[in-house]
N, C-alpha and C positions, 0 to 999 in steps of 0.2 A: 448897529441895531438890525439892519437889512441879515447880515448875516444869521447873527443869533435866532431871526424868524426861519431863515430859511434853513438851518439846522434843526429847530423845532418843527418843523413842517418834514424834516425827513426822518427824520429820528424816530425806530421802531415800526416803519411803515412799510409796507412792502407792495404796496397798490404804484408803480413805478409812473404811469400816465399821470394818473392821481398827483401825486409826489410834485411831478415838473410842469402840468398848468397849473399847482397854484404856485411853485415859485415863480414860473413866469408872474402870473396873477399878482405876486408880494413884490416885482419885481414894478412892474409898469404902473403899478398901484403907489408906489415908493416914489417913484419920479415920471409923475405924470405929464409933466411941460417936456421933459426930454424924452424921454421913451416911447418913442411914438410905436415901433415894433418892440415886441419882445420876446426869444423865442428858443429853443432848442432844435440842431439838426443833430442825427446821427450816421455814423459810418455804416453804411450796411450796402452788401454786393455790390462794394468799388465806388459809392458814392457819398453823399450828403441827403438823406433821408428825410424831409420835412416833421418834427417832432412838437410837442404841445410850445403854445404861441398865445401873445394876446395882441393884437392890433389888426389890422388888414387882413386880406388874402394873402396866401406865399405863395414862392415856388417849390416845387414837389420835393424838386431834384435839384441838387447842385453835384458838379463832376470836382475830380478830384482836381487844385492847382486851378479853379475858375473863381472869377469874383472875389469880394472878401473872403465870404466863408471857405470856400474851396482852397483859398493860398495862405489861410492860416493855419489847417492842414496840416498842407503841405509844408509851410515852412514851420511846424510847429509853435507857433510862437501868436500872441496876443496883437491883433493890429486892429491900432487908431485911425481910420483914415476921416480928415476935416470935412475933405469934398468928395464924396463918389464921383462926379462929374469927371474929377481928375485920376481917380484909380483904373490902368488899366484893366481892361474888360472886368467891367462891373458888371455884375448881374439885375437889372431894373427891376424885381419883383413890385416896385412901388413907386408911379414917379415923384411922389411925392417925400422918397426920402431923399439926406440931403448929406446926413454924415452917419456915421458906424463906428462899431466896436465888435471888433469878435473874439472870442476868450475857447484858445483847445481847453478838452476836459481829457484829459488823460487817465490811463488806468497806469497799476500798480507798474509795468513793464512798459512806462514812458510811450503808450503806444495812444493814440489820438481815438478816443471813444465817438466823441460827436465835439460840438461847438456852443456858446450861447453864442447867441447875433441878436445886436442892439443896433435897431436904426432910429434918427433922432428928424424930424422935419428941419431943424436949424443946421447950418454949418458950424461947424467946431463948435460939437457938444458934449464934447468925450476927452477927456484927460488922464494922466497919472493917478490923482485917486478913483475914477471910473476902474481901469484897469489893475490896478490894488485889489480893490474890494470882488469884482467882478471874479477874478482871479482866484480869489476865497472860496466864495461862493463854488466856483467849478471844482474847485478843491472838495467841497462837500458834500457835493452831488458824486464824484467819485470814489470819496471817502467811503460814503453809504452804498456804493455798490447800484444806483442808481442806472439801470443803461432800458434803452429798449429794445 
């Protein structure tokens, strides 16, 4: 259902900001016990770009290959982590997160656009269908040609 909103929310749109705080919005809205952050970064001059969010304050900047968002990136590839406590070099933007999920959004030529980053206050709050769905979801943000 999450998805089908968030394809309706981009569908025909071209306001791109617009577009990605309310899917963050449809997103933290959706799962509000876990979703303590919710948020988009984007690639731009060799980094992690802080992009439309709903929870706390972030970090501006993330480097390429740091923290979650940074080394999923890098390693192309969607990562669960239970505990940030135990990911090396995590990035704190919040001490009050506790676990994560970051999902690449790729364009057409497999190249890494930006990130969602979901941070949860509980440990292990992020699963196989987190990442399924999630994974959709970036799929459809890339589909639409969504970038900033």
């Amino acid at each position: 259902m999450l998805c089908d909103q968030v394809r309706s929310l981009a569908e025909g749109e071209k306001n791109a900001v617009g577009v990605l705080a309310n899917i963050t919005a449809a997103m933290h809205d959706t799962f509000p016990e876990t979703y303590f952050w919710a948020g988009f970064y984007w690639v731009k001059d060799g980094e992690l770009q802080l992009g439309p969010f709903q929870g706390p304050v972030a970090c501006y900047h993330i480097p390429y290959g740091k923290g979650v968002c940074g080394t999923a990136w890098k390693e192309e590839k969607t990562l669960v982590v239970a505990d940030v406590e135990q990911f090396p070099g995590h990035i704190a933007c919040s001490s009050l997160s506790r676990s994560e999920i970051v999902v690449p959004i790729f364009n057409e030529n497999h190249c890494v656009l930006g990130v969602i980053d979901i941070d949860s206050k509980s440990l292990n709050s992020f699963d196989e269908i987190d990442k399924e769905y999630l994974e959709k979801i970036a799929v459809i943000v890339a589909d639409f040609g969504i970038n900033l």
